[in-house]
Backbone bond lengths (Angstrom), bond angles and torsions (degrees), N, CA, C in turn:
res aa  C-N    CA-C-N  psi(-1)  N-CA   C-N-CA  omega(-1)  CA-C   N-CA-C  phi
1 X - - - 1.465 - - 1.524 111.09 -
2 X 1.140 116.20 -27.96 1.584 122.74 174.10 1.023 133.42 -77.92
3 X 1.866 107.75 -14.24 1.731 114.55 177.65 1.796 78.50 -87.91
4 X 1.141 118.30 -37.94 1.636 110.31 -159.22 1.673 105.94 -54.13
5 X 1.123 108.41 -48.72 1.396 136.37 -167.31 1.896 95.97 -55.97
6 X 1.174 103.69 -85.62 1.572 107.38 174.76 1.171 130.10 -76.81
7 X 2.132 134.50 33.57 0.733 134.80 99.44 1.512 142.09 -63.23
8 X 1.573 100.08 -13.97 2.262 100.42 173.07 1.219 70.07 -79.97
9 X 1.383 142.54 -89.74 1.285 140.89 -121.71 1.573 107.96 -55.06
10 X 1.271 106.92 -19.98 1.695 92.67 -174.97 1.630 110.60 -105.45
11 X 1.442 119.14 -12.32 1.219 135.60 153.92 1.641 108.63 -48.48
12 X 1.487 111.15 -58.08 1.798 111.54 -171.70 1.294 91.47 -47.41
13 X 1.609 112.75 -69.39 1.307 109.29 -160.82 1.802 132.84 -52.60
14 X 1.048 100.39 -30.26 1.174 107.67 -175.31 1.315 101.08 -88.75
15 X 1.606 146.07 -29.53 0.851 136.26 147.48 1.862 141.10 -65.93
16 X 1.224 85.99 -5.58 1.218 105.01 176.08 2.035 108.29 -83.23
17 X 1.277 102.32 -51.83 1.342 111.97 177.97 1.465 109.00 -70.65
18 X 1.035 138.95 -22.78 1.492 141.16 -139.79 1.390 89.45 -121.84
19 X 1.499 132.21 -48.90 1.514 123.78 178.02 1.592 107.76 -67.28
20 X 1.504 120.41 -43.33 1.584 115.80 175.60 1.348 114.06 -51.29
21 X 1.139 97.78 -15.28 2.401 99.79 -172.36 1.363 84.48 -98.94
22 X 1.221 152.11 11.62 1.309 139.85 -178.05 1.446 123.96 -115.14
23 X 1.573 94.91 -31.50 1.552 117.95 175.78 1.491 101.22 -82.95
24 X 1.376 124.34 -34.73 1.841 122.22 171.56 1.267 110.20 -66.70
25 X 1.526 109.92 -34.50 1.503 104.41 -178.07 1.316 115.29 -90.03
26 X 1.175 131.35 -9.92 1.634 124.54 149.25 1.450 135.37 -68.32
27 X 1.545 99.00 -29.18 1.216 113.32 163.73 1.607 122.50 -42.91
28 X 1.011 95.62 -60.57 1.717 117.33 175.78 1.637 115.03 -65.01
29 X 1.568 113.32 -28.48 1.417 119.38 -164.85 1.457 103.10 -108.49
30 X 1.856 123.09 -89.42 0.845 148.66 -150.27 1.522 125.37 -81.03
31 X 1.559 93.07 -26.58 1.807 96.14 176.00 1.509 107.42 -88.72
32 X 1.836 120.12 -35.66 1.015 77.31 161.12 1.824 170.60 -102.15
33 X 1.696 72.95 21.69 1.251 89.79 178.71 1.654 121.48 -79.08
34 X 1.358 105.44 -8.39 1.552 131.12 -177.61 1.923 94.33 -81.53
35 X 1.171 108.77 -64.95 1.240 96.97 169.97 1.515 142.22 -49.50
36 X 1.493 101.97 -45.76 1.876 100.90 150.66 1.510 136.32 -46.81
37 X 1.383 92.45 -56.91 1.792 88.80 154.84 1.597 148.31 -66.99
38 X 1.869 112.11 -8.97 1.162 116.06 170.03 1.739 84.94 -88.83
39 X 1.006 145.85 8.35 1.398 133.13 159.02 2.043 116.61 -69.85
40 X 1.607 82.93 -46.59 1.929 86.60 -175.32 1.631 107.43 -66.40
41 X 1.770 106.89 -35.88 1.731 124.95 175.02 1.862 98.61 -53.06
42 X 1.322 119.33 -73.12 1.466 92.38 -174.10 1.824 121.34 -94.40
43 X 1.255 107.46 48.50 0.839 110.99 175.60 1.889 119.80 -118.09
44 X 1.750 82.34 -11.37 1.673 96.05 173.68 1.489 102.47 -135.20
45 X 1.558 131.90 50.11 1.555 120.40 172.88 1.331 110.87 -37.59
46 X 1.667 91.26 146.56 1.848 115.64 170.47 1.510 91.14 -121.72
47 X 1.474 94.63 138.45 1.722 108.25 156.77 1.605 101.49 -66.85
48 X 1.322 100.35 131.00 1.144 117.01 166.05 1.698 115.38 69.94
49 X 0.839 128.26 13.43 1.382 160.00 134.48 1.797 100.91 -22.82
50 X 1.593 103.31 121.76 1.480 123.62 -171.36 1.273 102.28 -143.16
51 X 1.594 110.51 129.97 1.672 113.32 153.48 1.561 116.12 -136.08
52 X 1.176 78.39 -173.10 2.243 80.79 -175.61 1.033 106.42 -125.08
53 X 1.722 106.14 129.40 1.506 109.60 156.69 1.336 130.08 7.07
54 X 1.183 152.08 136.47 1.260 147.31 93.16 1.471 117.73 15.83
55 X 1.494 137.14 57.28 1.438 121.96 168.82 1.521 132.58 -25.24
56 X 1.222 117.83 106.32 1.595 115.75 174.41 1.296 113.09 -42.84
57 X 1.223 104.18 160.44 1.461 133.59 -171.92 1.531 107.35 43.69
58 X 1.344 125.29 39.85 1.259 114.61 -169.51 1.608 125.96 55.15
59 X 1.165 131.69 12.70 1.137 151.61 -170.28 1.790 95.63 -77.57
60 X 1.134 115.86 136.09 1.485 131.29 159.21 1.572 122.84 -93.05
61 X 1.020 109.58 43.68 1.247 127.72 -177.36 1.773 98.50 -102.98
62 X 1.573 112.29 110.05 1.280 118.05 146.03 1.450 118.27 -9.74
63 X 1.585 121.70 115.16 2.052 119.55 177.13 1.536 92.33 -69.56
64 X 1.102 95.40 167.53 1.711 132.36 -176.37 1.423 88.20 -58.00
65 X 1.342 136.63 -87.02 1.130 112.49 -154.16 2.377 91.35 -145.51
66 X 1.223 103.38 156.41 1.481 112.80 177.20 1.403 112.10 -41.13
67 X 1.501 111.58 134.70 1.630 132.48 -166.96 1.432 74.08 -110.75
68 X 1.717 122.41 111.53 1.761 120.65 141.62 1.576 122.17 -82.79
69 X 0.739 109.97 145.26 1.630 117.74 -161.76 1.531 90.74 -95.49
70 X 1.451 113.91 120.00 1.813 112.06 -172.41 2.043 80.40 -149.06
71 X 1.112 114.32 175.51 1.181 118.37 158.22 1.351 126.07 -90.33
72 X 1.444 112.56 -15.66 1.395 104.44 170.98 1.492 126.77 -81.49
73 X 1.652 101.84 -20.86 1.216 109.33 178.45 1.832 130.08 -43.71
74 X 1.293 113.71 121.05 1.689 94.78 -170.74 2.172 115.98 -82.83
75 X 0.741 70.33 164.65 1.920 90.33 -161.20 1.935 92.63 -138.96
76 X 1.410 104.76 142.36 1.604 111.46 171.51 1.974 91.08 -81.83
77 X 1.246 106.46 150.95 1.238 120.10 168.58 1.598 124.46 -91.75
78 X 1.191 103.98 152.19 1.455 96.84 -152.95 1.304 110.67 -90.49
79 X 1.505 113.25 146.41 1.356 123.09 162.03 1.973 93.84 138.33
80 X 0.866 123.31 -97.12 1.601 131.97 -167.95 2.070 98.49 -85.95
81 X 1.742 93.23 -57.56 1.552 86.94 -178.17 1.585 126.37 -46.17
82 X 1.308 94.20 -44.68 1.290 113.89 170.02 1.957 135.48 -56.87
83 X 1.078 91.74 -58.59 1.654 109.67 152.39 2.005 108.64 -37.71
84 X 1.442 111.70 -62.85 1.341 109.88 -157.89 1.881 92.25 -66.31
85 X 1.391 111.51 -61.02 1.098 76.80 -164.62 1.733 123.47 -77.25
86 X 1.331 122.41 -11.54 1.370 114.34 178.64 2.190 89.72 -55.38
87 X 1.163 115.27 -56.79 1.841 104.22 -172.13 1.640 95.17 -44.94
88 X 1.092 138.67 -48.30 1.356 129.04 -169.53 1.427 112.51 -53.51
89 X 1.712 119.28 -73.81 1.359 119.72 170.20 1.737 112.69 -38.00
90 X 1.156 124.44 -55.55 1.622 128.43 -176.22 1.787 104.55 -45.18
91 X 1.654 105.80 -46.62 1.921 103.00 -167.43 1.122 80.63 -56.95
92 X 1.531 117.52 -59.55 1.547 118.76 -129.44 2.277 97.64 -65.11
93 X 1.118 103.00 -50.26 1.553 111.83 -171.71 1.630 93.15 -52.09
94 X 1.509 123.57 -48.21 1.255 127.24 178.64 1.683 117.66 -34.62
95 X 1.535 87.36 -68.79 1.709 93.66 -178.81 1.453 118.38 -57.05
96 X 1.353 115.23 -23.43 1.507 120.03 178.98 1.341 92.07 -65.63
97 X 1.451 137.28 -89.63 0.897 151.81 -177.05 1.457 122.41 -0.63
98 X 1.694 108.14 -65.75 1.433 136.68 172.42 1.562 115.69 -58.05
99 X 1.886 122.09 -50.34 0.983 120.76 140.74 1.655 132.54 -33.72
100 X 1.110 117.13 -34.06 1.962 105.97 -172.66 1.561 83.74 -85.70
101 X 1.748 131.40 -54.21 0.898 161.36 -136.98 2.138 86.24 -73.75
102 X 0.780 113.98 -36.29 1.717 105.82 -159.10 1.842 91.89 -110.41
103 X 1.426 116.67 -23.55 1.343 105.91 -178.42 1.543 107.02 -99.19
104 X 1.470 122.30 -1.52 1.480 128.48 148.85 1.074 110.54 -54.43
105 X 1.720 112.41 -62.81 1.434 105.56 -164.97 1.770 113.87 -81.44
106 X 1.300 140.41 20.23 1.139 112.76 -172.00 2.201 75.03 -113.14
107 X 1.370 133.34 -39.13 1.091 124.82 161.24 1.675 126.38 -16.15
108 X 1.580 103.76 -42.20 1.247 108.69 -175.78 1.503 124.42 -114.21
109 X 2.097 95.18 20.46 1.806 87.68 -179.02 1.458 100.34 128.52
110 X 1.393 114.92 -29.75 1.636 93.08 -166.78 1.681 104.18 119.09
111 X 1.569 104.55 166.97 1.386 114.84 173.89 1.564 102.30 -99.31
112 X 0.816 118.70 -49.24 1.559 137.02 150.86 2.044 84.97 101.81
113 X 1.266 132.71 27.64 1.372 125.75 162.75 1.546 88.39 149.89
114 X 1.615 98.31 -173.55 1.737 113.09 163.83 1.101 120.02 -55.66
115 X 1.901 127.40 -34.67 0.853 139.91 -159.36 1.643 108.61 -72.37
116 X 1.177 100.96 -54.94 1.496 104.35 159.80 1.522 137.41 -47.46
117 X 1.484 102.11 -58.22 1.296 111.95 169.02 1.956 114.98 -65.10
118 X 1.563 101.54 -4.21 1.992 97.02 176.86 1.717 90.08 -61.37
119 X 2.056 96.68 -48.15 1.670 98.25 -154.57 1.240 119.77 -75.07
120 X 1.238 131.40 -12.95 1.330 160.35 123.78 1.958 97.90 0.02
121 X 1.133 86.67 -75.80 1.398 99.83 -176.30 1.616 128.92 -56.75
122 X 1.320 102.77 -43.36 1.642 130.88 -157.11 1.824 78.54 -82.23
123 X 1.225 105.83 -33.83 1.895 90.59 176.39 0.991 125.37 -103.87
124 X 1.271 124.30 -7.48 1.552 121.99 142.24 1.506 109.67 -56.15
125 X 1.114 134.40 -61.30 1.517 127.95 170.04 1.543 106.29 -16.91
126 X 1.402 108.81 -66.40 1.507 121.03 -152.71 1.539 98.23 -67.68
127 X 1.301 112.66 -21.14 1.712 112.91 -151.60 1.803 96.89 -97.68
128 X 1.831 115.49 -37.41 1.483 105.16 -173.26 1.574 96.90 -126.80
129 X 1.171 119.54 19.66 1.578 103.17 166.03 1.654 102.43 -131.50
130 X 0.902 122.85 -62.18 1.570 132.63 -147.44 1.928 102.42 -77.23
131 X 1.628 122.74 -37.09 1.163 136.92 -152.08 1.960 73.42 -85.67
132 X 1.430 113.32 -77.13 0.859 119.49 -157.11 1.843 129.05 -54.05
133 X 1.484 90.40 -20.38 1.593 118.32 -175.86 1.766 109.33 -90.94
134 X 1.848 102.11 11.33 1.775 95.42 167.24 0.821 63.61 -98.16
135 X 1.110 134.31 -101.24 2.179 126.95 -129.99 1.677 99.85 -52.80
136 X 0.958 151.88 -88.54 1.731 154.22 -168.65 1.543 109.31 -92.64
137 X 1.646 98.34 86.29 1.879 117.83 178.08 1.560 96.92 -58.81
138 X 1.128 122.22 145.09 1.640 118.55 159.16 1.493 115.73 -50.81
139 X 1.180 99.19 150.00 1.375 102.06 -156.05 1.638 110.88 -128.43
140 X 1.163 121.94 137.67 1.755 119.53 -175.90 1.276 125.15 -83.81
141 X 1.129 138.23 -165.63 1.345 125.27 -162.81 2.046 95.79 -105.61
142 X 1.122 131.23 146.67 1.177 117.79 174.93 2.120 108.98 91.93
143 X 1.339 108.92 -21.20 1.640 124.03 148.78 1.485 142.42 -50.58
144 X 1.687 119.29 85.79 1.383 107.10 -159.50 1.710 108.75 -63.44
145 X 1.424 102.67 147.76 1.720 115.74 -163.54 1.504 78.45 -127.47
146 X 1.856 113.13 150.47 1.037 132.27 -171.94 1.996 94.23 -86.45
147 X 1.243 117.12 -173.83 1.527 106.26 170.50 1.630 136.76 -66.16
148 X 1.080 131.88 155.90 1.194 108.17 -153.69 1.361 134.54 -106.09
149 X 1.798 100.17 6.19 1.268 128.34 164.02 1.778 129.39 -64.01
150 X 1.596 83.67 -58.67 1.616 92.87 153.20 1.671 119.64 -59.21
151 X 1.120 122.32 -77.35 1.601 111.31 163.03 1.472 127.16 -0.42
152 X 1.528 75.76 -75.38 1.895 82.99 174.39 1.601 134.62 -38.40
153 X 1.726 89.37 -65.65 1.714 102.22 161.61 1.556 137.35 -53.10
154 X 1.746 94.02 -16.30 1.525 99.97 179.57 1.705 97.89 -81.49
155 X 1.342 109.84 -48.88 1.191 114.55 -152.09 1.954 105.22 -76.63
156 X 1.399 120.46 -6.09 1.221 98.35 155.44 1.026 138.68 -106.17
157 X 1.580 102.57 2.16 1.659 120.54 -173.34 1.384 101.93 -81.51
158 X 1.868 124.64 -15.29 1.282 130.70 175.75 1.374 124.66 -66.58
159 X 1.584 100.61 -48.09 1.273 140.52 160.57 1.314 112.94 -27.52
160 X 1.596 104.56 -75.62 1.572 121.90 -164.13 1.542 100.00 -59.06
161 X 1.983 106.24 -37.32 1.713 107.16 -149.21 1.833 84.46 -89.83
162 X 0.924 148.45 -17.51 1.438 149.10 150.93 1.888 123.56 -44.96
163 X 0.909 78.84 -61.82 1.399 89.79 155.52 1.272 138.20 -57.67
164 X 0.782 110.71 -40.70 1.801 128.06 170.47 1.335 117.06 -84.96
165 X 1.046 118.76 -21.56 1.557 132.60 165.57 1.443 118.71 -84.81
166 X 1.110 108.48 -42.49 1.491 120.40 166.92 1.858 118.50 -41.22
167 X 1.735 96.94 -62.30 1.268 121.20 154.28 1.187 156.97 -11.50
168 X 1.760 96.19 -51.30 1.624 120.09 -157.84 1.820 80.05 -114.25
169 X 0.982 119.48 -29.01 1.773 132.01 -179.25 1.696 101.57 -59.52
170 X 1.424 92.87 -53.26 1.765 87.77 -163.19 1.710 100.91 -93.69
171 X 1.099 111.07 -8.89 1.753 99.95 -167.21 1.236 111.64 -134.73
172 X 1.436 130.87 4.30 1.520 139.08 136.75 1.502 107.14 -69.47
173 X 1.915 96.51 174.70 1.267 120.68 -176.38 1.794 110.27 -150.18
174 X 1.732 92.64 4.65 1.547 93.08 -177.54 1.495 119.11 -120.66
175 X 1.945 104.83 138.46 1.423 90.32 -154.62 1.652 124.51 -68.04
176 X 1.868 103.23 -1.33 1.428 93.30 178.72 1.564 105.87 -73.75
177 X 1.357 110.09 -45.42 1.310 118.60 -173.89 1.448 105.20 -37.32
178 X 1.072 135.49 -40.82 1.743 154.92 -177.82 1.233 103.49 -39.51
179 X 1.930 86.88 -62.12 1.787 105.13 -154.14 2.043 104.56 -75.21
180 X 1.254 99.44 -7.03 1.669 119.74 -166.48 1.818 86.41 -82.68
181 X 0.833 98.02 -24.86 1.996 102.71 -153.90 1.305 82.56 -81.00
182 X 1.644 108.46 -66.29 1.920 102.31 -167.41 1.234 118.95 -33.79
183 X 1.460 93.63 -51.29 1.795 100.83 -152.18 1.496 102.01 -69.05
184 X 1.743 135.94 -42.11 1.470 133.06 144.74 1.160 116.36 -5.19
185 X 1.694 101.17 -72.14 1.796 98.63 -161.10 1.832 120.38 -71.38
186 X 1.792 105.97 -15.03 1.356 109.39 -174.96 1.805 107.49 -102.84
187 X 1.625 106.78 -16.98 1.509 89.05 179.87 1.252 109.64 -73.27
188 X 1.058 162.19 -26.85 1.669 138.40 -165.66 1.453 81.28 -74.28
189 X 1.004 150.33 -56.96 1.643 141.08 -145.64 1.808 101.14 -53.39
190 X 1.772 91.90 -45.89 1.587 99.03 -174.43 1.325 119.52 -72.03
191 X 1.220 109.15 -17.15 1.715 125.80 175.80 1.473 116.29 -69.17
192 X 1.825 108.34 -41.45 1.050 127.84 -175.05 1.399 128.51 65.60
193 X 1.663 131.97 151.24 1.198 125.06 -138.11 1.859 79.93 -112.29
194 X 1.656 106.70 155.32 1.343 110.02 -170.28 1.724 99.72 -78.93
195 X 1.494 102.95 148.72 1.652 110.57 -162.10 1.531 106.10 -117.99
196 X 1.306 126.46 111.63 1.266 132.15 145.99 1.631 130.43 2.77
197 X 1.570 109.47 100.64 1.502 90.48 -168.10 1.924 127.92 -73.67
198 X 0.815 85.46 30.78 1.816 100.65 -179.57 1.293 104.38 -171.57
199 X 1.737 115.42 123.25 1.481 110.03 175.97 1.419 111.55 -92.17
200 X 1.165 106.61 -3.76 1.767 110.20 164.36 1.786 140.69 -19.19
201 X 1.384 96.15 116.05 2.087 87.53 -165.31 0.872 92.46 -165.94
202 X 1.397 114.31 157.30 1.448 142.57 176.70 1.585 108.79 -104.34
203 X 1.313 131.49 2.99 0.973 131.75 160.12 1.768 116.34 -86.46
204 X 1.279 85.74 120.40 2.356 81.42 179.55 1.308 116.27 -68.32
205 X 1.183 95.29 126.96 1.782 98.29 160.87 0.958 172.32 -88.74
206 X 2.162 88.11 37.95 1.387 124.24 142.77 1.730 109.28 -77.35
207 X 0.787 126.76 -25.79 1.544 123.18 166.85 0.877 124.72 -83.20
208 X 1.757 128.25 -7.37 1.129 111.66 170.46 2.056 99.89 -96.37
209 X 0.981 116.35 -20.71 1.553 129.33 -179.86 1.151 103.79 -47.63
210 X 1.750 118.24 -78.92 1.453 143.11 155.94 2.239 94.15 -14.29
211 X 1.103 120.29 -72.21 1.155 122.41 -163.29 1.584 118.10 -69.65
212 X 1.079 105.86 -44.04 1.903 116.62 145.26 1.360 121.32 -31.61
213 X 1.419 113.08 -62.37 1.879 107.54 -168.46 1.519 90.38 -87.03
214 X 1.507 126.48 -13.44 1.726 100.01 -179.91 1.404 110.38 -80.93
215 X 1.406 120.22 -19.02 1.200 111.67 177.36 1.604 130.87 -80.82
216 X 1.804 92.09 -26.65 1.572 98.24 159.92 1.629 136.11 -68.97
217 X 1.384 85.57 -16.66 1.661 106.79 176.35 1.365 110.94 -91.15
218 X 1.315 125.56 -25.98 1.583 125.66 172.55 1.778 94.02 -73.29
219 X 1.197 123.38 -59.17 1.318 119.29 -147.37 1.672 102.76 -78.12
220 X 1.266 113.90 -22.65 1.712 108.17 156.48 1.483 120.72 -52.23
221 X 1.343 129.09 -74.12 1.094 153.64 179.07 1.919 93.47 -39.85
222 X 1.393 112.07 -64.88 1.626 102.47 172.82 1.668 128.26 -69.11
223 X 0.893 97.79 -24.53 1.472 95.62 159.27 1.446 123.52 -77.84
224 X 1.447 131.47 -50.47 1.188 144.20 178.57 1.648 109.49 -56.90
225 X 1.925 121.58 -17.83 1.079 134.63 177.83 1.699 100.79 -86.19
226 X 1.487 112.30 -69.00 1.389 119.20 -169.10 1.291 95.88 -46.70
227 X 1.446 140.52 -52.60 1.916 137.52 -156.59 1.571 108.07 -61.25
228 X 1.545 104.40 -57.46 1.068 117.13 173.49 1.499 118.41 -65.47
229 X 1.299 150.48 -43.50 1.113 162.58 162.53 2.221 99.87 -35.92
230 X 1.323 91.10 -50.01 1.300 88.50 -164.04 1.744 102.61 -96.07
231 X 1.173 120.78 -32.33 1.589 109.95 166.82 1.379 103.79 -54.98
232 X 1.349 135.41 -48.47 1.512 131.93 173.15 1.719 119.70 -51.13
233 X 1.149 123.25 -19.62 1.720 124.07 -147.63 1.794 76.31 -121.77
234 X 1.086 119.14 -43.60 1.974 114.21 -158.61 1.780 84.63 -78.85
235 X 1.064 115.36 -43.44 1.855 104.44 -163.18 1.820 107.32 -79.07
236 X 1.637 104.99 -16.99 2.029 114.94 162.83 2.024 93.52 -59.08
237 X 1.404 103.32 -63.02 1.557 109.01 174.05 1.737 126.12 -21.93
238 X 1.487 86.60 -71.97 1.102 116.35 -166.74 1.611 92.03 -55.35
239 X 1.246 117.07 -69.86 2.115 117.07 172.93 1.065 97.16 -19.20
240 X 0.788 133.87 -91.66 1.876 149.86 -156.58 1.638 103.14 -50.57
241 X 1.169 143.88 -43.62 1.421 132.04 160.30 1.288 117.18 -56.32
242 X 1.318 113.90 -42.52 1.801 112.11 -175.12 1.288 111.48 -79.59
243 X 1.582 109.30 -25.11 1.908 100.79 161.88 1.474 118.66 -62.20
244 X 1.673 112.88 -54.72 1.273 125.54 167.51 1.539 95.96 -57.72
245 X 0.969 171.38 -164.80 1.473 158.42 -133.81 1.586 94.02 55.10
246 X 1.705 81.83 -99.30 1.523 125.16 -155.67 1.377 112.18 -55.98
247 X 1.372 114.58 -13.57 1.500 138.57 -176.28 2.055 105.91 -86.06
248 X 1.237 82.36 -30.14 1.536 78.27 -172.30 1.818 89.08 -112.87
249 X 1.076 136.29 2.67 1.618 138.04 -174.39 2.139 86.77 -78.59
250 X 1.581 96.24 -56.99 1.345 122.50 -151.77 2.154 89.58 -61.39
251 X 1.431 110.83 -54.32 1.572 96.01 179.03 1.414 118.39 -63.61
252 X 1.448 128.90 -37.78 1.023 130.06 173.27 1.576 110.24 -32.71
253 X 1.561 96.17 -81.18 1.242 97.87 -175.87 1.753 125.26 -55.12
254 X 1.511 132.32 19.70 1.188 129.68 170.02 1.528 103.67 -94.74
């Protein structure tokens, strides 16, 4: 109950700190470029015209389900409203994150320092932003998206097959196992991600470019924070059990 206990606890934290540096750094980067483009979006309505959310944490992960653009539909308003809850979605995606992210690594040994937990990080990058963001680039508001079922399914089977490749790379020693890893990390590419039947938009695509590398550049910097944040906070943890260990080894044995 005590590894359980001070793995959430070091997950909050590190997700807690690591999503607030993410929501400042969109602030500055990503919203507003989100906001320029819901300018070109209602400035050229389509009947029947659909977009998606904004994915938290900068994540390129397909939204839960189609955002229709109606006027009644509610939206946080921008400036402060807006801010709180994008920081809300960011902790919350954070702590998820840090959670799979810290109960991976004690499965396989430990973070064994920051150093670990950077690389920790740098492959989560690779595994839910960067792998998944060749086939489905982040996308702006007013951007035709192919359907979102397919999407979906592409984008976690990328995920999963990234991951697993990642894996067999760093913690094998055999060359099929190797050759098992490649072929993972390049088949969804060869499969290819489902494509939009009209690439048609009124958004330019210098703004969507501009909005592409800020999001790859936010989601480095937050990942490379959360890994490290939490290889540092789980191995403070980790001290404190092996004292308590040796603390309760030491009465026993009297």
């Amino acid at each position: 109950m005590s590894l359980f206990r001070n793995i959430v606890f070091a997950a909050v934290i590190a997700g807690l700190l690591s999503g607030l540096l993410l929501t400042v750094m969109q602030s500055f980067s990503t919203v507003p470029l989100i906001l320029q483009a819901e300018t070109y979006e209602n400035a050229a309505p389509e009947a029947g015209h659909s977009h998606e959310a904004a994915p938290a944490a900068g994540a390129t992960a397909p939204a839960a389900a189609d955002h229709h653009h109606d006027e009644e539909a509610w939206m946080p308003a921008d400036g402060f409203e807006r801010f709180i809850y994008t920081a809300a979605a960011d902790v919350l995606a954070a702590i998820g994150f840090g959670l799979v992210m810290i109960a991976g690594a004690e499965a396989l040994g430990g973070f064994g320092g920051w150093r670990g937990g950077l690389l920790f990080g740098i492959a989560g990058f690779l595994t839910v932003s960067l792998a998944p963001g060749l086939g489905l680039p982040p996308e702006l508001p007013g951007m035709p998206a192919a359907e979102l079922g397919p999407r979906q399914i592409w984008w976690v089977s990328t995920a999963v097959c990234t991951a697993a490749g990642l894996g067999l790379l760093a913690y094998t020693r055999s060359a099929v196992l190797a050759a098992l890893a490649i072929v993972l990390l390049i088949a969804p590419h060869l499969v290819g991600a489902p494509l939009p039947p009209s690439h048609e938009t009124a958004v330019p695509i210098e703004l969507h470019a501009r909005f592409v590398n800020a999001v790859y550049a936010t989601n480095l910097v937050f990942w490379a924070a959360l890994g490290t944040l939490a290889g540092v906070i789980r191995e403070r943890f980790r001290a404190g059990e092996d004292v308590a260990v040796r603390s309760s080894t030491e009465l026993a044995s009297r």
